[in-house]
C-alpha positions, 0 to 999 in steps of 0.5 A, a space after each residue: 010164877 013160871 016168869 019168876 022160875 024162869 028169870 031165877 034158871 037164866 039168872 043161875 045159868 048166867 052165875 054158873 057159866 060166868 063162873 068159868 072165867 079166870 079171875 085176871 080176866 073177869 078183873 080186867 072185864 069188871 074194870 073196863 069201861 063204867 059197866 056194872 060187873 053184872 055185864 060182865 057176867 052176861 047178866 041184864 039188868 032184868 036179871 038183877 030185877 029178878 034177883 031183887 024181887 026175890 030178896 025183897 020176898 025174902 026180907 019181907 017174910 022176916 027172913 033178914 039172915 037169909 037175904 042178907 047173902 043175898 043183898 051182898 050179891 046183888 052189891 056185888 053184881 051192881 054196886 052202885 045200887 043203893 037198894 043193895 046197901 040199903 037192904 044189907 044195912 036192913 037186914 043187919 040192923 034187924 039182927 042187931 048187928 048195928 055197926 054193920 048196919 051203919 057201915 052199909 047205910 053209909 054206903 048207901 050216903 056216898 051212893 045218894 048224899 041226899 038220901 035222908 032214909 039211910 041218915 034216919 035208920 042210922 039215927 035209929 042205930 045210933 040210939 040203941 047203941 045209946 050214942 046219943 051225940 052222933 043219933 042227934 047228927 044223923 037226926 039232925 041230916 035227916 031233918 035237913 035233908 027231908 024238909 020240903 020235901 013232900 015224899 018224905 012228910 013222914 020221914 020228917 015228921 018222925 025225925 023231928 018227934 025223935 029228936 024232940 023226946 032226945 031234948 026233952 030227956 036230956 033236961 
């Protein structure tokens, strides 16, 4: 627990002194090189870590409006990860907030074009926005991109029974 306290203090000092920088000047440094913008701001990637843990705790208490913030921060800090997005598209779908959801999954699909999570959770958007059409495309992705894969039996295995009771309602 004082690992924890102690990763959160670095994490705010790193935020506060970054703060100071001129935004021309933390532009030109986030543009420099292939770099994650937490570099720029004196973060290491142990302190995004830190940061994710902390979202994570929150996300699982079922405190989805409260992390979300937080998940925009972290893409923000490293957009290029998917974890962000995928927990930013979480949050919203579970606040019901379905096109912001599909927006960030979508993101995560640019980040991961094999990812067939994010085509799944969209599916499931899709579904209770009632757009059949595009459910049964995202379902359809999910299930190609998830079969033979072994880590994602699961995921393939639900896909499938879905897009099978979308068929059988349709006749």
């Amino acid at each position: 627990m004082t690992d924890l306290l102690e990763k959160k203090e670095s994490l705010g000092t790193s935020i506060q002194s970054a703060s100071t920088i001129a935004p021309d000047e933390l532009l030109k440094k986030a543009t420099e090189g292939n770099q994650p913008i937490y570099t720029t701001f004196g973060l290491a990637k142990k302190d995004i870590e830190a940061l994710y843990i902390t979202i994570h705790n929150l996300y699982e208490r079922g405190k989805y409006q409260e992390a979300l913030p937080l998940f925009s921060l972290m893409a923000f800090y490293d957009h290029q990860d998917k974890r962000a997005w995928m927990g930013m598209g979480n949050c919203y779908e579970l606040l019901s907030k379905h096109a912001m959801a599909i927006l960030n999954y979508n993101t995560v699909i640019r980040l991961d074009p094999q990812d067939p999570v994010a085509r799944f959770r969209i599916a499931n958007c899709w579904l209770v926005e009632k757009n059949r059409s595009q459910a049964l495309q995202a379902l359809d992705e999910c299930i190609r991109l998830s079969a033979e894969k072994k880590e994602y039996s699961n995921l393939h295995e639900n896909a499938l029974r879905i897009r099978e009771a979308l068929e059988t309602s349709k006749q």
